[in-house]
Every structure is written in C-alpha cells, then in structure tokens.
TORMINU-602698 format. One record per residue (C-alpha): residue number from 1; x, y, z; residue in one letter. Coordinates in pm, 1 decimal, padded with zeros to 6 digits. Each point is the difference from the previous one (the first is absolute). Layout:
# residues N
+-----+----------+----------+----------+--------+
| num |     east |    north |       up | residu |
+-----+----------+----------+----------+--------+
| NUM |        X |        Y |        Z |      A |
...
+-----+----------+----------+----------+--------+
//
This chain:
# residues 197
+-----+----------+----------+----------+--------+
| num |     east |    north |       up | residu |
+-----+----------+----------+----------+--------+
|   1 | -03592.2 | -03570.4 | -00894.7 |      X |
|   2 | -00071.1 | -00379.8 | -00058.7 |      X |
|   3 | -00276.2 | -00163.7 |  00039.5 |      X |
|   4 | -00063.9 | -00282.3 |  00239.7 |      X |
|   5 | -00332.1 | -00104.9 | -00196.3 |      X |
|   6 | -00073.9 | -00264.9 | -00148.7 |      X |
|   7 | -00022.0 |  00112.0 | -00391.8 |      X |
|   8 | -00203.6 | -00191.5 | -00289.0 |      X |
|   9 |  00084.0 |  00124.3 | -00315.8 |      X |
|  10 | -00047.2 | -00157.5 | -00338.7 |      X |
|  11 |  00289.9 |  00089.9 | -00179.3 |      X |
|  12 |  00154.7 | -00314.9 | -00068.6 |      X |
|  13 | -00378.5 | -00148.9 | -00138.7 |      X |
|  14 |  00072.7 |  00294.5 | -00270.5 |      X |
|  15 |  00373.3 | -00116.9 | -00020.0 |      X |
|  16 | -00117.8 | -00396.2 | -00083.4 |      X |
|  17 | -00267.8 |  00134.7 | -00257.7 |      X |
|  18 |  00237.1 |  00189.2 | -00182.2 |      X |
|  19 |  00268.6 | -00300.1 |  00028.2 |      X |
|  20 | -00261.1 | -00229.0 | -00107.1 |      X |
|  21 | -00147.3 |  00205.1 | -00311.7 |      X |
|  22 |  00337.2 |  00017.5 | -00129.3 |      X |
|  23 |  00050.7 | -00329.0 | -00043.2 |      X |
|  24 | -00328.5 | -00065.1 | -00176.5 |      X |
|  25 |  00060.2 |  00253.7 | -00189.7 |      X |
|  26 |  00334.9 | -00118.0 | -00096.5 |      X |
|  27 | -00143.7 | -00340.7 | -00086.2 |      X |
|  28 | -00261.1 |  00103.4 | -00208.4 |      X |
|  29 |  00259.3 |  00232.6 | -00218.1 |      X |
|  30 |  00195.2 | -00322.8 | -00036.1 |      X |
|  31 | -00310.7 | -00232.4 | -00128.6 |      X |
|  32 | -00086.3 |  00312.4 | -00194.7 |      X |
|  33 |  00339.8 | -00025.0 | -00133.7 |      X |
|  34 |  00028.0 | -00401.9 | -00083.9 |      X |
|  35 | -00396.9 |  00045.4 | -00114.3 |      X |
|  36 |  00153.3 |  00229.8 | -00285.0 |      X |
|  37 |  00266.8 | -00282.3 | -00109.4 |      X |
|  38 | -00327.1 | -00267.4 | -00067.6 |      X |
|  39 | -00157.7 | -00054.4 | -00329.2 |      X |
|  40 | -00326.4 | -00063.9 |  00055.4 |      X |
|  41 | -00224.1 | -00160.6 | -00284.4 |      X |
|  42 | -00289.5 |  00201.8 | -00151.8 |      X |
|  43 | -00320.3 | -00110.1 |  00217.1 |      X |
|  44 |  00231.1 |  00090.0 |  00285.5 |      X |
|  45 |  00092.2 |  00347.8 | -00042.1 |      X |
|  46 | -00313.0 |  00165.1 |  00126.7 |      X |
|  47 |  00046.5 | -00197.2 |  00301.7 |      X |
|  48 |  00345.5 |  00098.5 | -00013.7 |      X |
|  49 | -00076.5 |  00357.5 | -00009.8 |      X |
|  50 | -00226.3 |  00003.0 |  00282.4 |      X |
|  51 |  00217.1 | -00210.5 |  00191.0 |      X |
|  52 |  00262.1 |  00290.2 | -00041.8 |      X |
|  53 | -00236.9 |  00284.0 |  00074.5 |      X |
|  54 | -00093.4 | -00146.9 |  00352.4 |      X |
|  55 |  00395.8 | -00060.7 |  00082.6 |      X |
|  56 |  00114.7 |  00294.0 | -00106.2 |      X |
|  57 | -00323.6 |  00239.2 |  00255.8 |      X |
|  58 |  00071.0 | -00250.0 |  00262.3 |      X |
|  59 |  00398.3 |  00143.3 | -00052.9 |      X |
|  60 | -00110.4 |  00384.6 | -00033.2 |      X |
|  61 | -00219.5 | -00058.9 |  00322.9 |      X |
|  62 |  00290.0 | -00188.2 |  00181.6 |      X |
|  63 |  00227.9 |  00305.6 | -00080.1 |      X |
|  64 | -00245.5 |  00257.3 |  00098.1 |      X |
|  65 | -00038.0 | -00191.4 |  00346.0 |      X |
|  66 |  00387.0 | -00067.5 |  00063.3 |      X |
|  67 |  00061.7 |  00364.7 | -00058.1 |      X |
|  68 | -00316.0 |  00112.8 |  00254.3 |      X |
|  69 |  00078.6 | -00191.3 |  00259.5 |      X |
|  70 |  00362.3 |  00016.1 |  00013.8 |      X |
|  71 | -00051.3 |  00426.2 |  00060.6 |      X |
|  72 | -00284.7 | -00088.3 |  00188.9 |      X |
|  73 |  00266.2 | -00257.6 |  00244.8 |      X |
|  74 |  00264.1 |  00294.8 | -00005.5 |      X |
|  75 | -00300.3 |  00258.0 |  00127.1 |      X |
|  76 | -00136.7 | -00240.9 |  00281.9 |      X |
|  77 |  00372.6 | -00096.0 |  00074.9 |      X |
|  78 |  00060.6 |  00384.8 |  00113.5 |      X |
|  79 | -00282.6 |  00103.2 |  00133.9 |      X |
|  80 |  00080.9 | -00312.8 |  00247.8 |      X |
|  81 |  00332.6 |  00101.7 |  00018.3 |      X |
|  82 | -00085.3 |  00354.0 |  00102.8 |      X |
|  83 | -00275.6 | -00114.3 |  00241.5 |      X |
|  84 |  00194.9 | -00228.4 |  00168.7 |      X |
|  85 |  00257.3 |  00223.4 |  00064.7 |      X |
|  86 | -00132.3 |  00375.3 | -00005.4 |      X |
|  87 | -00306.3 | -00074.0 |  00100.1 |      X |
|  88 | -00353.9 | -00060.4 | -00184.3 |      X |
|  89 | -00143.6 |  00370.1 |  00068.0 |      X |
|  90 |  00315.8 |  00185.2 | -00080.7 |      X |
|  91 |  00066.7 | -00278.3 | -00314.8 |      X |
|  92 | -00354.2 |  00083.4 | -00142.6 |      X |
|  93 |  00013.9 |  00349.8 |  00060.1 |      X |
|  94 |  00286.6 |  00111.7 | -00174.2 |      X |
|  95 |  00227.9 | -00321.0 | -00194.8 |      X |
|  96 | -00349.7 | -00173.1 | -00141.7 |      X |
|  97 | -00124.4 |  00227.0 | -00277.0 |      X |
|  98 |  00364.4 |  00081.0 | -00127.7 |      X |
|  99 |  00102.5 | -00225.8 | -00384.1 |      X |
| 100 |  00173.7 | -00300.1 |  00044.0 |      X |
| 101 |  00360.6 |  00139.6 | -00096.6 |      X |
| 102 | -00059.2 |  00219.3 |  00266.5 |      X |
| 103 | -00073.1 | -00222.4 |  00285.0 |      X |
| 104 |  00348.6 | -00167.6 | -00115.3 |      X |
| 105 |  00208.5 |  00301.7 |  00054.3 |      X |
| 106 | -00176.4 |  00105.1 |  00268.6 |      X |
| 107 | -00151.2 | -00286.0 |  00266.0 |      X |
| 108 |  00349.7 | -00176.1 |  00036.3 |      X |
| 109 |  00159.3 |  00334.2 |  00055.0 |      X |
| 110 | -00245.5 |  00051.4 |  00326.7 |      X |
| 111 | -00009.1 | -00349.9 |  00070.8 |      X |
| 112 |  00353.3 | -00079.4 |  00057.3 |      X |
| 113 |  00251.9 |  00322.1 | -00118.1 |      X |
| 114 |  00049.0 | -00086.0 | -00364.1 |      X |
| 115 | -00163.5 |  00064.0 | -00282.5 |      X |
| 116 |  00043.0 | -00203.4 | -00366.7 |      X |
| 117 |  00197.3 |  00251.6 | -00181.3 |      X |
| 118 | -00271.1 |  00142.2 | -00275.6 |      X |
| 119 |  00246.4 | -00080.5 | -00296.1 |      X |
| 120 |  00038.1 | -00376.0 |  00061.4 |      X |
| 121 | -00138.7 | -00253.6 | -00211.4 |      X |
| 122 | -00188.1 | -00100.3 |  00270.9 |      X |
| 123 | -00207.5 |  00352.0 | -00051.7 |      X |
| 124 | -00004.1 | -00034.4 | -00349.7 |      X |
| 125 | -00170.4 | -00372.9 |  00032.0 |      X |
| 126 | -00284.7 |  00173.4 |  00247.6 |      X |
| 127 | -00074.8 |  00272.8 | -00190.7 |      X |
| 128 | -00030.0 | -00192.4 | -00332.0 |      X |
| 129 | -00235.2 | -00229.0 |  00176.8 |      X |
| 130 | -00204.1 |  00269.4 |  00140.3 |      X |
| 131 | -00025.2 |  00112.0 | -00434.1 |      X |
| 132 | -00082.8 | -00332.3 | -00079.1 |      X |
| 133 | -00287.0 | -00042.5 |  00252.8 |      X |
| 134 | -00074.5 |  00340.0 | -00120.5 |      X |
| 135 | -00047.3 | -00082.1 | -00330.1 |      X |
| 136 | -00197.5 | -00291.9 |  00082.1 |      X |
| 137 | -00266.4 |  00195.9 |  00197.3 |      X |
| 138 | -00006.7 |  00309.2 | -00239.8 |      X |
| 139 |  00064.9 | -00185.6 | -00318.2 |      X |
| 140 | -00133.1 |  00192.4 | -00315.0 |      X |
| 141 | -00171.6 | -00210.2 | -00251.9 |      X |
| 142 |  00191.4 |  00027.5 | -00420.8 |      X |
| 143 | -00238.4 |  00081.6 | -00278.7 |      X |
| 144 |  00126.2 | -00189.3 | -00317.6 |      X |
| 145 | -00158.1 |  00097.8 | -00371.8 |      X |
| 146 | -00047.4 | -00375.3 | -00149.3 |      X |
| 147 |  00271.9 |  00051.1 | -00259.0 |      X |
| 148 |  00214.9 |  00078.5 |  00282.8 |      X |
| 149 | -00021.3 | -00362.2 |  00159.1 |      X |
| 150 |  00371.1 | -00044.1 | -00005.0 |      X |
| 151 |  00055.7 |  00294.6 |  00209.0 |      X |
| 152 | -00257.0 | -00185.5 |  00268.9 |      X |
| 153 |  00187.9 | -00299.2 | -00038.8 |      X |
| 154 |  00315.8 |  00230.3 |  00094.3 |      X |
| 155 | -00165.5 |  00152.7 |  00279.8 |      X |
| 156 | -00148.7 | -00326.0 |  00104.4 |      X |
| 157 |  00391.5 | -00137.2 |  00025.0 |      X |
| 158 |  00148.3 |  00274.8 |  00178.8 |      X |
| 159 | -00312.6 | -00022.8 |  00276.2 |      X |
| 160 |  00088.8 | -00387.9 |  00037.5 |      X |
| 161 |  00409.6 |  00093.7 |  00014.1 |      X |
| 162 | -00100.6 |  00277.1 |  00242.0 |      X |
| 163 | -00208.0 | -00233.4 |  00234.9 |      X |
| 164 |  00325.5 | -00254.8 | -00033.8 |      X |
| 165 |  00236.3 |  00236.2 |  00113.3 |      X |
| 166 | -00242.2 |  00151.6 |  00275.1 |      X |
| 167 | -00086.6 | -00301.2 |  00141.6 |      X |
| 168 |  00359.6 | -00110.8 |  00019.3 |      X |
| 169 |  00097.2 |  00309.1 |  00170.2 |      X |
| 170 | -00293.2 |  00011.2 |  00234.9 |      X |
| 171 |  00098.7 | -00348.2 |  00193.4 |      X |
| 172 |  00350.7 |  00154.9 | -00021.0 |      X |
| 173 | -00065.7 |  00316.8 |  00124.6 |      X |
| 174 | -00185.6 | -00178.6 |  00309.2 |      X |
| 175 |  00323.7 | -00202.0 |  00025.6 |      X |
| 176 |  00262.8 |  00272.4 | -00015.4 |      X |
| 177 | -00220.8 |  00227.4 |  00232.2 |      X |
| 178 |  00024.1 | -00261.1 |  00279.7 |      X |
| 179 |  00358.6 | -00064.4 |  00000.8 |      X |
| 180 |  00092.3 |  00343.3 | -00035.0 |      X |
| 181 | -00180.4 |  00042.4 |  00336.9 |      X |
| 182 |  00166.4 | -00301.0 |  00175.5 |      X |
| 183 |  00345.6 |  00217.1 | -00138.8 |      X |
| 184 | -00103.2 |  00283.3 |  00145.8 |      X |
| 185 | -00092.9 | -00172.7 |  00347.4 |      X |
| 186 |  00269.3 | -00243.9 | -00018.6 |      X |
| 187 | -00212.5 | -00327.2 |  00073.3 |      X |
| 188 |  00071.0 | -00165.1 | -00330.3 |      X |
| 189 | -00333.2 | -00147.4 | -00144.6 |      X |
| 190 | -00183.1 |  00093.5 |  00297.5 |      X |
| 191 | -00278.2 |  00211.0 | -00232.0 |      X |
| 192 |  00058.2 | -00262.3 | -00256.5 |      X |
| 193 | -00052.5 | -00289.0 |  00101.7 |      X |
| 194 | -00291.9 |  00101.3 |  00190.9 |      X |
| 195 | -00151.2 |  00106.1 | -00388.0 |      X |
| 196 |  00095.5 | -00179.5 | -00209.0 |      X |
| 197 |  00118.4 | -00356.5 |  00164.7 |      X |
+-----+----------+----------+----------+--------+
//
C-alpha cells in the first residue's frame, strides 16, 4: 500500500542537528587541542582553566546531542517510511514499538521484498547507535575515593573517546542507513538525498 498523502515528517531537522553538532564538536576538540600547545603566563592560567572547562561541557553536550538526534532522525525516518507505505494504523500498531535494529531488518523487508541482511555492517552501525543512545539516557554515575583521582581522570577519557566515536558513528549510521535503502529500491540517492542533502 502507498500512500497518496501528503507526509510531514521531521527526520531530516534531526539529521541537520546531528550534522551540525558534529562539527562543533569537532571544532571545539581541535581549539581544545591547540589550547593545550599555549603557554600561558601566571595571572592567566585561572582564566585559562576556566576557559577550558566551558569548551570542553560545550564538547560533552555537543556529543550527547549529535548522538540523540542522529537515533532520533533514524526512528522518525522509519516510522515515515512505514507510514507512507504500510499505512499509519497498521505502522503504529505493530512496526512502532519494536528497537531500532529491528525496524531495519524488518520495515524494508515489508516495504519493498528485501531485508538488510542482520550480519552487515550496516546492522552492526544501528545497533551500536541504539547502545550509545542507550547509554546516554541510562548512564550510571562513577564513584571515585579522592586518592583514586587518576582512575576518574581515566574514566573521564574513555567517556570523551566514547562520545568521539559515537558521535562519529551516529551521522554515519544515518548515512549508511539511507543508501542502503536507495540499494535495496534501486533509485540511487533517492532516500539520501532527501536526508541528508
């Protein structure tokens, strides 16, 4: 069945978010990175310091947005998807409320005949997105004893690698996700470039 609505759908807002977060984040890590190679004099260093602090929230809070809204763009990208071509009431009913990998393997396969095959790195990109976000929204707080405050420092390091690396495979995962649909359809960067151009 397919729809002869008119559809509004929001997915490519979350798309342009997520785009957009990235790159502040990625220029904050690199002024965070040239900031370290500066000698500053000895009046400056407190300004220095908090200088640093506010750089390095505002990349932590660009991460943590990136990573929501590119899951939220794939999640609003197949709930359209399904609408538009199963219908809203049958979409809702039964494709809404299943995880994100799921609605990979399974909305293409009763939209068009194929599926993504579940051991593709296109699968593997999804579902580590869906842990990331997961992460994000359930993320359980680290109690450090204060002689242990280069173990928070590690911690601390491996959060900020693990927002890097989420973030980065978040826009990607939107990316990949949208051109392995236009493969499966065979209307090369139809889904695309209706995202993310």
């Amino acid at each position: 069945m397919s729809s002869d609505k008119f559809r509004v759908s929001i997915h490519r807002h979350y798309y342009c978010i997520a785009v957009e977060q990235r790159r502040v984040y990625s220029e904050l890590d690199a002024g965070m990175s040239q900031a370290k190679t500066v000698q500053v004099s000895d009046d400056e260093v407190d300004a220095a310091l908090e200088k640093a602090a506010g750089a390095y929230e505002k990349r932590e809070q660009a991460a943590v947005i990136g990573i929501t809204f590119a899951t939220m763009c794939i999640e609003a990208f197949f709930y359209d998807y399904a609408a538009s071509r199963l219908g809203d009431g049958f979409t809702e009913a039964h494709l809404d409320k299943l995880d994100l990998p799921s609605k990979l393997l399974i909305i293409p396969q009763l939209v068009c005949g194929k599926a993504i095959e579940k051991s593709s790195h296109i699968f593997e990109k999804v579902k580590r997105l869906t842990r990331d976000r997961n992460y994000l929204v359930h993320f359980k707080s680290h109690g450090f004893d204060l002689h242990e405050m280069d173990k928070a420092s590690e911690f601390h390091d491996e959060l900020n690698e693990r927002f890097r690396q989420a973030l980065t495979n978040g826009v990607e995962a939107v990316e990949i996700v949208l051109r392995a649909l236009d493969d499966l359809h065979g209307t090369p960067d139809y889904y695309f470039n209706r995202v993310c151009q």
